[in-house]
N, C-alpha and C positions, 0 to 999 in steps of 0.2 A: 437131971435138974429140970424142973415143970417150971412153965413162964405161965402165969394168970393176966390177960389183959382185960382191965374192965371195959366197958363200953362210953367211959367220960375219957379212957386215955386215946381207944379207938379214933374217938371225936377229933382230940386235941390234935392227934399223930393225921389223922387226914387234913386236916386245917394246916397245920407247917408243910405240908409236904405240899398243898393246893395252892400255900402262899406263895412254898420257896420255884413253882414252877409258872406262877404268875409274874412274879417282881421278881427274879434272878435270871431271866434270861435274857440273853445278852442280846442286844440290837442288832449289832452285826454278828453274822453268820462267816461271814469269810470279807479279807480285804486282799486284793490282788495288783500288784504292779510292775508292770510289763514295759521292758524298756528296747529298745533295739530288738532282736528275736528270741530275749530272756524274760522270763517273768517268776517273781518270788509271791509265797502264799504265806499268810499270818497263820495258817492253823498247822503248817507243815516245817515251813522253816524258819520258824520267828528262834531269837536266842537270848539266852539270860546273861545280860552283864551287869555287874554290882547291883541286884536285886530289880532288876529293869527291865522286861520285856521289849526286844527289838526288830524290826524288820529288815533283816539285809537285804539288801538288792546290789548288784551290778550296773556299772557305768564306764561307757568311753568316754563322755565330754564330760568337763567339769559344766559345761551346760547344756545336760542331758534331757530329749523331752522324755516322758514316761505316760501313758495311758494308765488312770485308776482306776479300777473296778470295784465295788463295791455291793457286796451280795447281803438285803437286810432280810429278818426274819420272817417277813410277812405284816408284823405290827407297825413297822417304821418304816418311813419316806425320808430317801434322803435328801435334803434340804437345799446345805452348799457345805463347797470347803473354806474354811476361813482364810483368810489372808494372811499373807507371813512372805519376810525377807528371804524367804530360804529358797521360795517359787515363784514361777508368773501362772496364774489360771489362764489358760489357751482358751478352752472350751465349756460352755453350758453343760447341765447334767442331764443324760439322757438315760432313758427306759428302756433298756433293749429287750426285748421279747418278752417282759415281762418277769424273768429271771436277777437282772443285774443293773445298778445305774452304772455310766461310763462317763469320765471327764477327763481330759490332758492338760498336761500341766510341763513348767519346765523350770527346772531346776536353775538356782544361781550360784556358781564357782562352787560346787561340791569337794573339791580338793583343799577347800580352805575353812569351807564352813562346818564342816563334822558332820553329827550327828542331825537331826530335821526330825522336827514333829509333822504330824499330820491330824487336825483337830476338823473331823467331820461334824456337821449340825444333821438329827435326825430329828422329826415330829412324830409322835405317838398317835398313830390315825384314831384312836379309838378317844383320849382325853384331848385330843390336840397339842401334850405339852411337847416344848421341843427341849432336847438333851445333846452335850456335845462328849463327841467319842473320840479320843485321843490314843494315837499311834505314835511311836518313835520308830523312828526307820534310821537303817543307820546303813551308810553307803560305800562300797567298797569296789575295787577295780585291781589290774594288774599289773604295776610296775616294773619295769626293767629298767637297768643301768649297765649301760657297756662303758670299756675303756680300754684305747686304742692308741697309745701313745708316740707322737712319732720320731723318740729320742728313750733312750735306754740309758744313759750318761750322765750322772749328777756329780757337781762341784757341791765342797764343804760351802755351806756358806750363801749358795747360789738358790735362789727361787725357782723356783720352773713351774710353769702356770697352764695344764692339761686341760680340754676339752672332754666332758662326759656326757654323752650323748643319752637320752633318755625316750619313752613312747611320752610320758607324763612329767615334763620337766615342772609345773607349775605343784605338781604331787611331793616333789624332795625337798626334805626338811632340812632347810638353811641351818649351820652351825657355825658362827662367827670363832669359834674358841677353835685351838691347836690341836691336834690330836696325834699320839705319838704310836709307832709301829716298827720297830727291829731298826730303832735308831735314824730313823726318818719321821720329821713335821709335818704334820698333812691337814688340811680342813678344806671344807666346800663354801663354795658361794657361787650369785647368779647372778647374772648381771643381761639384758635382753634379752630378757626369757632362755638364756643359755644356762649350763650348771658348771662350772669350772673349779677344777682340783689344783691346789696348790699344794706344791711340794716342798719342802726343807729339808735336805739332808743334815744330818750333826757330826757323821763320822764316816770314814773312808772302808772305802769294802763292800762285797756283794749284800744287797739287801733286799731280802724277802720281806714287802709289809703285805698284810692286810685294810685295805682300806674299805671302814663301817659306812653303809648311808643310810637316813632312815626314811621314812615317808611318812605325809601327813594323814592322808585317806589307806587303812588298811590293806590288805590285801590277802587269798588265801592260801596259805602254804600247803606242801604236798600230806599231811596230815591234818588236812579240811581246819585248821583250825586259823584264824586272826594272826598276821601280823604287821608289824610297822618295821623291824628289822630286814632291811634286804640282805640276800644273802653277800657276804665277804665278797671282794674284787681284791683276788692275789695278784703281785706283780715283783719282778723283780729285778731289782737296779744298781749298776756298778757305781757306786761315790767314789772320785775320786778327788785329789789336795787342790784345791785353788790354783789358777794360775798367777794370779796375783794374791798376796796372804788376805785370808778373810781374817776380820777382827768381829767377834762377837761382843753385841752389848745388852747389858742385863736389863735393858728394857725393851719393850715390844712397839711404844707407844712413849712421844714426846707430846706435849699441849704445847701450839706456840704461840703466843701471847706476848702484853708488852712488859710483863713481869720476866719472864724467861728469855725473852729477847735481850734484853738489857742485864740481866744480875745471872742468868744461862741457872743449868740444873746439874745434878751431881749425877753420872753415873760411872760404871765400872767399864773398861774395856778390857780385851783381853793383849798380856802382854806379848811382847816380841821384841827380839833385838834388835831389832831396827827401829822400833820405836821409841822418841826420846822425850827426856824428862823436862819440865818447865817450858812446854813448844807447845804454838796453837799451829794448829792445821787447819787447810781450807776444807771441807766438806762440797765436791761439786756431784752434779747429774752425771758425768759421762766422764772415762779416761781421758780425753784431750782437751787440751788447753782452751781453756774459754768457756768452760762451764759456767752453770747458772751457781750463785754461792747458797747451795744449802743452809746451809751452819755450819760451826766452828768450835776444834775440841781444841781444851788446852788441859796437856799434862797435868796430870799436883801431884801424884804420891803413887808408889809402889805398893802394892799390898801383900800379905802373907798366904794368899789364895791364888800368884802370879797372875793379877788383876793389876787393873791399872785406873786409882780412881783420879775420874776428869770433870771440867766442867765444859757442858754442851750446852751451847747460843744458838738457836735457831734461827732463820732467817727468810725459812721460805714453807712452805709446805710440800708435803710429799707423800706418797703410798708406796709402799712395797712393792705393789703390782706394776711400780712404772718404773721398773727398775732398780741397779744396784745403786750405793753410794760411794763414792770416791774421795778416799784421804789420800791429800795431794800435801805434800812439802814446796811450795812454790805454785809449778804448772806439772810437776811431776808425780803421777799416782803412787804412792807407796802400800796403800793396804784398799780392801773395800769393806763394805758393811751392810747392814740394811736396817731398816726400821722408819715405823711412820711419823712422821709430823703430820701431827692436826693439828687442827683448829678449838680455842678453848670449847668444851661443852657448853654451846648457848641453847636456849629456846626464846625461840620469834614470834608462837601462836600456841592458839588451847582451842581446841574443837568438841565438843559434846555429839554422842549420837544417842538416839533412847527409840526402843525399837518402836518401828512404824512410822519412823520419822526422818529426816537427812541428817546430814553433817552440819551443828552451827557453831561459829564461831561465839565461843565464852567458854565461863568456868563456874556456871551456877549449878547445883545439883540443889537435890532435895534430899530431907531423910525418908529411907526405907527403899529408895530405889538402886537400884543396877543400873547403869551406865557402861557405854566404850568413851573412853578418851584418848584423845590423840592429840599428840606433841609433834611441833614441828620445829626444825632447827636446823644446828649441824654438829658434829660428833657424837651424836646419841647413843652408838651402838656403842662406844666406849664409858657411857654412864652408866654405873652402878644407880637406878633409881627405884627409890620406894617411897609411899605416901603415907601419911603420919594417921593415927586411928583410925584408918577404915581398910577393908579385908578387897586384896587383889586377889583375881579367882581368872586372872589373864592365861589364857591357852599358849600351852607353848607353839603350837602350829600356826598362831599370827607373824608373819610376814613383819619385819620391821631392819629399816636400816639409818644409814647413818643419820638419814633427812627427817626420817618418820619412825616413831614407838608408841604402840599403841596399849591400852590396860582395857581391863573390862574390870569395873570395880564395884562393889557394896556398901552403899552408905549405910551405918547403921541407924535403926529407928531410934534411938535416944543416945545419937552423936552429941557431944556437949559443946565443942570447937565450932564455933562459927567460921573456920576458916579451917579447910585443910593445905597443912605444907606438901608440897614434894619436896623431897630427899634425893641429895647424889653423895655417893660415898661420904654419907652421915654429914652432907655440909647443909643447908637448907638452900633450893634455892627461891628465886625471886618468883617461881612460876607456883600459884594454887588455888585451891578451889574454894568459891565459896557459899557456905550452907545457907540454901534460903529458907524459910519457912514457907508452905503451901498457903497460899491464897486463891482459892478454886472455889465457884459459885456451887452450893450444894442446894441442893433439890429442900423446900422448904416444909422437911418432914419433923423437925426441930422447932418449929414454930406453932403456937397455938394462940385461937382465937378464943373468947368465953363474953356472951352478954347475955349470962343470971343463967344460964341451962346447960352450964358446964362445956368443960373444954372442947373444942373442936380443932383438928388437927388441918394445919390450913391447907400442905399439900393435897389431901384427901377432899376436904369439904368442898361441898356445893358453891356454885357463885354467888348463888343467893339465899340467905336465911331469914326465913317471916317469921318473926318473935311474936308470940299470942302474950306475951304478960307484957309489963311494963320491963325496960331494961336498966338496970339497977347503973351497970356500967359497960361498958368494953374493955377489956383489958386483952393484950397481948402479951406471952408469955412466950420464953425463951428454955428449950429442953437441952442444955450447953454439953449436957453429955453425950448426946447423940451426933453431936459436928464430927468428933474422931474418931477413930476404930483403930482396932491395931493393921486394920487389912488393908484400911484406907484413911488416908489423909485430909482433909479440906483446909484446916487453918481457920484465920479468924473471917468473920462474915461483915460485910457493909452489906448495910440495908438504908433503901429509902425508902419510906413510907408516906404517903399523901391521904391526907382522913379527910373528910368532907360529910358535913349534914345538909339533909336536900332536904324540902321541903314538900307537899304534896302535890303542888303544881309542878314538880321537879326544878323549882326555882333552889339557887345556892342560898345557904342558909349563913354558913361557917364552914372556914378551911382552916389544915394547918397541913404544912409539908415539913418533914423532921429528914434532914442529911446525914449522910456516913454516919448511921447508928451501927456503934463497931458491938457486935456478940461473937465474943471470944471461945473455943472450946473450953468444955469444964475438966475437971480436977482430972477425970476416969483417962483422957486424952496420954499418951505416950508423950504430947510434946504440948502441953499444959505449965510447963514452967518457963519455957520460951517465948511463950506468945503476953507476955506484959506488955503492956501498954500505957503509955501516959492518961492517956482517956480512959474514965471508966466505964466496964466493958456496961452495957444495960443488962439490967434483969427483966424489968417488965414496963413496959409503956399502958397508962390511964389514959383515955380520950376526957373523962368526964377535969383530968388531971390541965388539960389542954386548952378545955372549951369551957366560954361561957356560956352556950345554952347545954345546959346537964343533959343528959341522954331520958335520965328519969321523968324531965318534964316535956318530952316530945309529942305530937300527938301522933294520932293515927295517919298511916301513909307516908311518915318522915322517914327517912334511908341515913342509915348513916353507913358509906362507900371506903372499905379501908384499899388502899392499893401498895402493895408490898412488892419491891425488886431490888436484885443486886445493884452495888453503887457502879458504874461502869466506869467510874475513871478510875476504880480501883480493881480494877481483872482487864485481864488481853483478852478472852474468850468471853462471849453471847452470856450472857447471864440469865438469872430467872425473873418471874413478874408471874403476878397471880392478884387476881380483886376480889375479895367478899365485901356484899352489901346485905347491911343486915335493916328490913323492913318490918318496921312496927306496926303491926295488925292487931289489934285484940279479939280476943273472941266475942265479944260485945260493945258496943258503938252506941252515943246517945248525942242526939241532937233534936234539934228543933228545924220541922220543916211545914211552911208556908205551900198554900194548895188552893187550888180556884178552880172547884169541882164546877161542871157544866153538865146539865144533862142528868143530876143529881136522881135516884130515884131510890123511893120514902115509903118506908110500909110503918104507918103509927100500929100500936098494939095496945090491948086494953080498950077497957067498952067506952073511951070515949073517941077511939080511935075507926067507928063505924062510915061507911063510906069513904075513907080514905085508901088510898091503892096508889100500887107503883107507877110512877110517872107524872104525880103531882106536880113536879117541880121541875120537869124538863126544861120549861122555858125561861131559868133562872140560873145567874152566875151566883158560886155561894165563895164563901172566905172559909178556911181551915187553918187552924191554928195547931199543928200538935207536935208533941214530943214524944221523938221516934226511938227505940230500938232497933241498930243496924246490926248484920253479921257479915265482918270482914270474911272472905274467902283464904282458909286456908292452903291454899296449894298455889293461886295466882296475886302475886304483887299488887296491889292499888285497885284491888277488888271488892264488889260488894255480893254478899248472897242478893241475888233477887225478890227478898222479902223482909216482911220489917214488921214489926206491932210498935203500936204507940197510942198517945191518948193525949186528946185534947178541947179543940171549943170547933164549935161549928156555927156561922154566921150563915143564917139559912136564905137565900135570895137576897143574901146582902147586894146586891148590884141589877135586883131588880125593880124599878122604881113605877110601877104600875098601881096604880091605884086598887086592881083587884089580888095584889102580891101580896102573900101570906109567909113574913118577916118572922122569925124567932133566931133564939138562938139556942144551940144545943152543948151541952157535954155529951163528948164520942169516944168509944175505947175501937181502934181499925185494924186490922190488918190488911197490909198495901203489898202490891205488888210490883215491881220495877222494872222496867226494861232493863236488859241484861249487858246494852251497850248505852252508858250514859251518858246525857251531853253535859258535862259537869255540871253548868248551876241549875239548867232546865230539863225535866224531863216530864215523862207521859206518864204516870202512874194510875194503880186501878184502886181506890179503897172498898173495903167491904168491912161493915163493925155493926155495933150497936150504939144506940144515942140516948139520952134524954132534953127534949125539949122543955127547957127552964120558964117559959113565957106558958107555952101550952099545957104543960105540966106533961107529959105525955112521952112513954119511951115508943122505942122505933126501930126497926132494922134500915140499913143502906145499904147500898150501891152507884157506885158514880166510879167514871173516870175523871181525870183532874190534870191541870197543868203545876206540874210543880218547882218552888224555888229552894232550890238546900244554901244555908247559911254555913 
């Protein structure tokens, strides 16, 4: 097979291959983090879970420090590392030999927080742009659980509550639920930083269980690979029959309340012949007489399962973990039992956290954000809770008990509910959240400015604009689709606006100040059908709609000053403000300016103009009448070009009252020159033109400087 390559694919094939080695190489070279006297590499041992690039590393403490390394290619400096809940920044970034920067850092409760990004900022030395490089690292350590029991002996019926000693007790994954093993109860829990095993026997006889634990932070098993299952803890234990008859009851878990206290609940016990029918029994804490009164069962009916259904009055509260219960006939124990009395499922508070921020008390959310919430009360770990339309994405390795449960939740971008319920076992309760719509001062890139030379975007524009024409109008204009995105939110806008025409002495001409002008996102917005308003929202504000001096009949040098910012009493957070003043300059200026040339000097022309010569007229004041051509300065505000033509009368010696004074008067076309710093009404100017003298009949060239008055 013959391959022909031309010399245009040559081209093309070096061009991608000079692009893909320009723009595809990656900033970082290598990232290294080094903890205790371990250290993991991103290019050696990074690992792929559910399509994700990770960096594992080892750790003792759940607040472990770790030194970062970081090796860039030569084109990039790195910057800093961003801030995040997950670490505290120890140290500044240093340069070490020119090879690596180096910064320390220290982790927070890594046994609880999972996984950790690491989002480096680098600058591109060569365009200066800076780019940020994002790492997952993902952290793992070594758990052990021992158990050393110091009783081999279980009763039907009986609790027995074991100490598990652990290197990482804050690393083992709490399991509130039963867990069953060769006819033995078993589950974990913690309680001062201890891990403690509860046991339940159900039946008599040697019993081999296996008891499961898991962990929250992985760990690596002897086939280098990830787990969270620690291995099995065998043990094994003689059940033997009660010494006082246990009675089992088909429930784990009473609510005592003033419903149940009073009207009791229905459950099953189990029967025995000693137990009789239509009898209430006291319920105490302890075998001997003078217990505290639990509750109180009373017989009703036999069943076909040799069940015994009763009704149970509670009276007090109680756990399991604090011992048995005692069914007494009088003062006398006839059976025992166990089970808990709580307290009904209440909640007492609602806390918000959103990262970068602390714990506050409420229950406002926004749509499109993520949030943790957290509930406080008491019986919580007994509710079944879930929250009505929006997506819980809560980690099972949160930490939560009776007093606190925590969610991490998703509001969605086009939630319709202004109120989200919680849910317990499908009852609704009193606790929820509620959906606010964003009200956030946006940058005013949505706004536009226009007087007759098309729109200007006000964030962008200059503070000051010099109009060379006449200004038809001002109009301010609202781009309502730019307020939302789907990325990001802002909601609707207060603006106040304060418009002002000044005059050329900077005297105030006309105000107007306009309050809470509400512009609403437009249609394109995700939450464009929420944000109605009794007010209509504005589309565009007219100055000339506002004022009675028209913008059209202003003269030269007039400013009309818009001032634009968030309403403040409507946002918690600094809002914006921005001023354009738009100054009307034309590019041509006519007036009439008054001159009392001194020192005048006169060249007549034409043969009747012989013997005459410059300086005729030095010792004469003259009067100047003319109308001028100005040329405002484009670039500086309340400026004049330094030169002018114009054309007028010229009173020749008019103020010199001499008997040998030679009096005319002239028509003059000048060109004048002006001092560059003006004293407004008076200044110095130089004229130089040509004249005719209307008496002498006689044209002439001049020169004179002059004191001049501008009207």
């Amino acid at each position: 097979m013959n391959f022909r390559i031309s010399s245009c694919s040559l081209v093309v094939l070096l061009f991608i291959l000079g692009f893909n080695k320009v723009y595809c190489v990656n900033p970082v070279k290598e990232l290294v983090i080094k903890t205790d006297t371990l250290q993991a590499k991103y290019s050696t041992d990074r690992i792929s879970l559910q399509n994700e690039e990770y960096l594992p590393f080892f750790f003792n403490s759940e607040n472990e420090f770790a030194e970062i390394n970081v090796y860039t290619n030569g084109q990039y400096s790195f910057l800093k590392l961003l801030k995040s809940q997950d670490f505290e920044i120890l140290d500044s970034i240093v340069l070490i030999n020119q090879e690596y920067y180096r910064t320390k850092i220290r982790f927070n409760h890594l046994g609880k927080t999972g996984p950790s990004n690491l989002i480096i900022q680098l600058k591109n030395n060569n365009t200066k742009d800076t780019i940020n490089q994002e790492y997952k690292l993902f952290p793992y350590t070594n758990t052990f659980v021992n158990f050393f029991p110091s009783a081999d002996e279980l009763y039907i019926g009986e609790e027995k509550i074991f100490e598990l000693t652990s290197n990482h007790p804050d690393n083992i994954k709490i399991n509130s639920n039963w867990l069953t093993s060769d006819g033995v109860n078993y589950r974990v829990s913690e309680r001062n930083n201890q891990i403690w095993l509860h046991i339940l026997p159900l039946s008599v006889g040697s019993k081999n269980i296996q008891i499961n634990v898991q962990t929250i932070s992985p760990f690596l098993d002897n086939n280098k690979k990830f787990q969270t299952n620690l291995p099995a803890i065998p043990y094994q234990f003689k059940v033997k029959n009660s010494r006082i008859a246990f009675l089992g009851i088909d429930k784990k878990e009473v609510i005592y309340d003033d419903d149940t206290r009073k009207n009791g609940i229905e459950i099953t016990l189990d029967n025995n012949r000693n137990l009789q029918l239509h009898k209430t029994y006291r319920i105490e804490n302890q075998e001997e007489p003078g217990g505290a009164l639990m509750a109180e069962i009373f017989t009703k009916n036999f069943l076909a399962n040799d069940k015994v259904l009763c009704i149970f009055r509670p009276y007090n509260l109680h756990k399991q973990t604090e011992g048995y219960l005692y069914i007494k006939d009088n003062d006398d124990a006839k059976f025992i039992t166990n089970l808990n009395i709580i307290p009904k499922t209440t909640i007492s508070s609602i806390s918000i956290l959103r990262k970068g921020q602390e714990w506050t008390p409420g229950n406002n959310v926004y749509p499109g954000e993520t949030v943790d919430v957290k509930i406080e009360g008491e019986s919580l770990l007994s509710g079944k809770f879930y929250w009505d339309e929006i997506n819980d994405i809560s980690s099972d390795s949160v930490i939560c008990n009776d007093n606190v449960r925590f969610f991490r939740l998703q509001i969605p971008l086009q939630i319709k509910n202004k109120r989200i319920t919680l849910y317990n076992n499908s009852k609704a309760t009193s606790t929820s959240l509620n959906v606010k719509e964003y009200q956030t001062p946006r940058p005013f890139d949505y706004i536009s400015i226009s007087s007759g030379t098309g729109k200007k975007v006000v964030q962008s524009t200059n503070t000051t604009i010099i109009q060379r024409y006449t200004i038809p109008d001002v109009i301010l204009t609202f781009d309502k689709n730019k307020i939302d995105s789907d990325q990001k939110l802002y909601g609707n806008q207060f603006l106040d606006i304060d418009i002002q025409i000044i005059g050329t002495s900077n005297q105030l001409i006309e105000t107007q100040s306009l309050k809470n002008i509400l512009v609403s996102p437009g249609e394109t917005s995700p939450r464009s059908d929420f944000y109605k308003d009794k007010t209509k929202p504005t589309d565009e504000i007219s100055v000339n709609n506002l004022f009675n001096n028209k913008t059209y009949n202003l003269e030269d040098f007039n400013k009309i000053q818009v001032t634009i910012k968030n309403s403040s009493d409507k946002y918690q957070e600094q809002g914006n403000e921005k001023k354009v003043v738009i100054s009307l300059q034309h590019k041509v200026a006519f007036d009439f300016d008054v001159s009392f040339p001194t020192g005048l000097l006169i060249q007549d022309l034409g043969s009747s103009a012989s013997g005459t010569t410059f300086g005729d007229n030095l010792d004469g004041i003259s009067l100047a009448l003319i109308a001028q051509f100005k040329f405002p300065d484009a670039n500086k505000v309340g400026k004049l070009k330094p030169y002018r033509f114009g054309a007028g009368f010229l009173a020749i010696n008019a103020f010199n009252f001499s008997s040998s004074a030679s009096r005319d008067l002239a028509a003059v076309v000048l060109a004048s020159v002006y001092p560059i710093k003006t004293r407004k009404m008076f200044n110095l100017p130089i004229h130089i033109g040509f004249g005719y003298k209307i008496q002498g009949k006689t044209p002439f060239i001049m020169l004179s400087p002059g004191l001049g008055i501008t009207f």
